[in-house]
C-alpha positions in Angstrom: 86.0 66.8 112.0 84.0 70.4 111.7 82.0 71.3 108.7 83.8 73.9 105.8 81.9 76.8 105.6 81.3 78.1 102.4 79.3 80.9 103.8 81.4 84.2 102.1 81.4 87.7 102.8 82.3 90.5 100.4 84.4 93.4 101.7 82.9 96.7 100.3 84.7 98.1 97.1 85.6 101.1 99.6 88.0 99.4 101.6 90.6 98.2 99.1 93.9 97.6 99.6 94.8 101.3 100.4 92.4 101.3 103.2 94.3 98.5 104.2 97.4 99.9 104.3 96.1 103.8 105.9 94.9 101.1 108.6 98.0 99.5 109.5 99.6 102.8 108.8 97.6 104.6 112.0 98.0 101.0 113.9 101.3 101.2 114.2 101.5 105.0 114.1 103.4 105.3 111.2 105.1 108.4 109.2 103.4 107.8 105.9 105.9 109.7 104.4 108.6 107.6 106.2 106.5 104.2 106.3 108.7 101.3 107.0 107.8 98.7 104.0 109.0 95.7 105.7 106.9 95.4 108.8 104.1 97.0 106.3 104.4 94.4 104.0 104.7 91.7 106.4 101.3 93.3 108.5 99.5 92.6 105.2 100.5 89.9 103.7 99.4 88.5 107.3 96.0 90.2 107.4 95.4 89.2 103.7 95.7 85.7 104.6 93.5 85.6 107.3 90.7 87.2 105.8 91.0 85.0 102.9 91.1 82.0 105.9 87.9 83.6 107.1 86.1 83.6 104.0 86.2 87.3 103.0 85.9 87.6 99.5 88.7 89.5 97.9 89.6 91.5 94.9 92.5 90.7 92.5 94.0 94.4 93.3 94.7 93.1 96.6 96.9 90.6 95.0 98.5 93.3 93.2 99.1 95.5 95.9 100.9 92.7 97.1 103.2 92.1 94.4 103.8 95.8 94.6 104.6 95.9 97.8 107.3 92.6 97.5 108.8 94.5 94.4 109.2 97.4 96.9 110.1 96.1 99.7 113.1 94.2 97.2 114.2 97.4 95.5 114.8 98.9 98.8 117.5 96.0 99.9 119.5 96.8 96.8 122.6 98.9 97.6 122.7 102.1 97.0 125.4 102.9 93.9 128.5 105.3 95.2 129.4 106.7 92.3 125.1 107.5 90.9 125.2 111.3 89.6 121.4 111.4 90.5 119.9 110.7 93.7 118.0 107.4 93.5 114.0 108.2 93.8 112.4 106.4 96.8 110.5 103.6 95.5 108.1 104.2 98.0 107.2 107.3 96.5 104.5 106.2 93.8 102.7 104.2 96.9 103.0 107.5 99.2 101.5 109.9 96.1 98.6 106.9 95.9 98.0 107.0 99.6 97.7 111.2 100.1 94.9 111.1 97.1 93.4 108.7 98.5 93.5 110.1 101.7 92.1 113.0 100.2 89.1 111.4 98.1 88.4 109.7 101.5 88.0 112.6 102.8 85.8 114.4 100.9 83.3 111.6 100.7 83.1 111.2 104.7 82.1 115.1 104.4 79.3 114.3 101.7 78.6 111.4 103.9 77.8 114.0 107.2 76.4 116.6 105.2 73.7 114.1 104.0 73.4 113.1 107.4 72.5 116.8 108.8 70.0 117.0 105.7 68.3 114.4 106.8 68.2 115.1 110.2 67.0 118.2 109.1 63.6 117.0 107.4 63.3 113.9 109.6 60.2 112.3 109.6 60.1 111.6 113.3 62.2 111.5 116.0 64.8 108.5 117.1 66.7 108.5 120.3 70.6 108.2 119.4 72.2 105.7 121.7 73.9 107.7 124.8 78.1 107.7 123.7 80.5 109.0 125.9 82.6 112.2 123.2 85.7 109.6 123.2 84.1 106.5 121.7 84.3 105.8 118.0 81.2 104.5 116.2 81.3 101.5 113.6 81.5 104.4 110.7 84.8 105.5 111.8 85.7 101.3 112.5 86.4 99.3 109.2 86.2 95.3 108.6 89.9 95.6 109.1 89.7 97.2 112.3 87.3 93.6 113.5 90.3 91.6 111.3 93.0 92.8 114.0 90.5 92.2 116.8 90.3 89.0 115.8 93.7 88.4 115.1 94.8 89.4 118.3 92.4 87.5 120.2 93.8 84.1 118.0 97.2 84.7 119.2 96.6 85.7 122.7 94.6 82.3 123.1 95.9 79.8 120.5 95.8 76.3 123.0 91.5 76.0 122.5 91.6 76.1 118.7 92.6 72.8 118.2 91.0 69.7 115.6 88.5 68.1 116.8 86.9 64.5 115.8 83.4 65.1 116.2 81.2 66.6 114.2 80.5 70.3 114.1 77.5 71.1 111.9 77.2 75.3 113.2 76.0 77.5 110.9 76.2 81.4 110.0 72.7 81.7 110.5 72.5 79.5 113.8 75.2 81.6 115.1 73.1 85.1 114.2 70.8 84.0 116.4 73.0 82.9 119.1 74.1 86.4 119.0 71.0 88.4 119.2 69.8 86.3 121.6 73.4 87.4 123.6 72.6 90.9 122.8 69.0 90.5 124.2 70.2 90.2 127.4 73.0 93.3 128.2 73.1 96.4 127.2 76.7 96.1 125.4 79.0 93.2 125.4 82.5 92.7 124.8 83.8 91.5 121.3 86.2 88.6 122.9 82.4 87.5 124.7 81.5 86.2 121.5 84.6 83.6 121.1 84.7 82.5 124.7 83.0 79.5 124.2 84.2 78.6 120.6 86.6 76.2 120.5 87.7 75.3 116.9 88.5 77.1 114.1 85.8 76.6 112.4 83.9 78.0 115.2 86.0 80.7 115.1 85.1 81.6 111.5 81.6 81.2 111.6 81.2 83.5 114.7 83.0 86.3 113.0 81.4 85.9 109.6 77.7 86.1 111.2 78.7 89.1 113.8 79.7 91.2 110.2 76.4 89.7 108.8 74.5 91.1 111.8 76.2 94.3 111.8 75.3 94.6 108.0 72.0 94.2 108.5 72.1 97.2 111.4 71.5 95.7 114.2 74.3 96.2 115.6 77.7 98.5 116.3 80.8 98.3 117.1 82.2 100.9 119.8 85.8 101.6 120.2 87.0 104.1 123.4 90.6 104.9 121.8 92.8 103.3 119.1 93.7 99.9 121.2 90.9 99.8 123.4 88.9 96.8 123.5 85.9 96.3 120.8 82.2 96.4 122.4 79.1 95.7 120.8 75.6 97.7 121.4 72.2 97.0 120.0 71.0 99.4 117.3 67.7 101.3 117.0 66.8 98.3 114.5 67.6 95.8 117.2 64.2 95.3 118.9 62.4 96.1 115.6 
């Protein structure tokens, strides 16, 4: 019988709900002025529940969005009247309007975000070797929690058979499972994210690997690489790692 964790992570106030959806939006390469609310609201309802499985600690507005996307998704079933003098408004319209401004805000931050960047580079104190990136790969700035969420997700259904109950104890913690990966990391250069889970074989396990890996990235001493949209995740030590 494994140990509950109560070990919880909070998701930054950043990546809401409408992050969520602009995420499974560009997964599944989606029109967003055409997006197709069932599948959308079936991808989050799924995703919610797992990071809520994992421990992720998330905002009401989340539940909300929820809601709004079931009321949505339920408005568009109705028939359409023949004889309406007006052409019906698309009730996806409201959540499109939402999505473009904040597609916009997003944007204007990540460009406060890089022009900070260049000022400090500017009046550095010293000098710091940037890790060598090929142009394609995408660091863990431009990756989100939900973008680890999928990973994981897909790595639970592509291998369900070893997460099974087991009768013995299991007393693994976040922070012995820190260490087990730096001490991984210590060893390679870069490492695959599915590495991590090979040798995990409950759920528990499971959760306790993912929620130290975000602890360990949170703390900068690691990131998370990504060649294209549905390449595989790699991890590679920061600048902090060895510090």
């Amino acid at each position: 019988m494994a140990v509950e964790t109560t070990y919880e992570v909070k998701v930054d106030a950043f990546e809401g709900p409408l992050e969520l959806l602009l995420h499974l939006i560009k997964k599944n390469e989606i029109d967003i002025y055409d997006i197709p609310i069932a599948l959308i609201t079936e991808q989050y309802l799924e995703t919610v529940d797992l990071m809520q499985s994992l421990n992720l600690s998330l905002a009401g507005e989340f539940l909300v969005m929820a809601a709004s996307l079931i009321h949505i998704k339920s408005k568009m079933l109705l028939p359409v009247p023949e004889c309406a003098d007006e052409e019906e408004e698309d009730p996806r319209a409201d959540l499109v309007l939402r999505l473009l401004e904040y597609q916009r805000f997003k944007a204007a931050s990540e460009q406060f975000e890089e022009r900070e960047s260049l000022w400090r580079d500017i009046y550095a104190r010293g000098y710091t070797k940037a890790p060598d990136l090929s142009p394609e790969e995408i660091p863990i700035s431009d990756l989100n929690v939900y973008d680890l969420v999928s990973a994981l997700n897909a790595l639970l259904i592509k291998n369900p058979e070893p997460f099974v109950m087991e009768l013995t104890m299991e007393t693994l913690t976040v922070k012995d499972k820190m260490q087990h990966i730096l001490h991984e990391m210590a060893l390679v250069d870069t490492l695959l994210f599915e590495a991590l889970f090979t040798k995990t074989f409950s759920r528990h396990g499971v959760i306790v690997t993912f929620l130290a890996l975000l602890e360990v990235i949170r703390l900068g001493l690691i990131r998370v690489l990504q060649q294209d949209l549905f390449a595989p995740l790699r991890l590679i030590k920061t600048d902090n790692f060895a510090r």
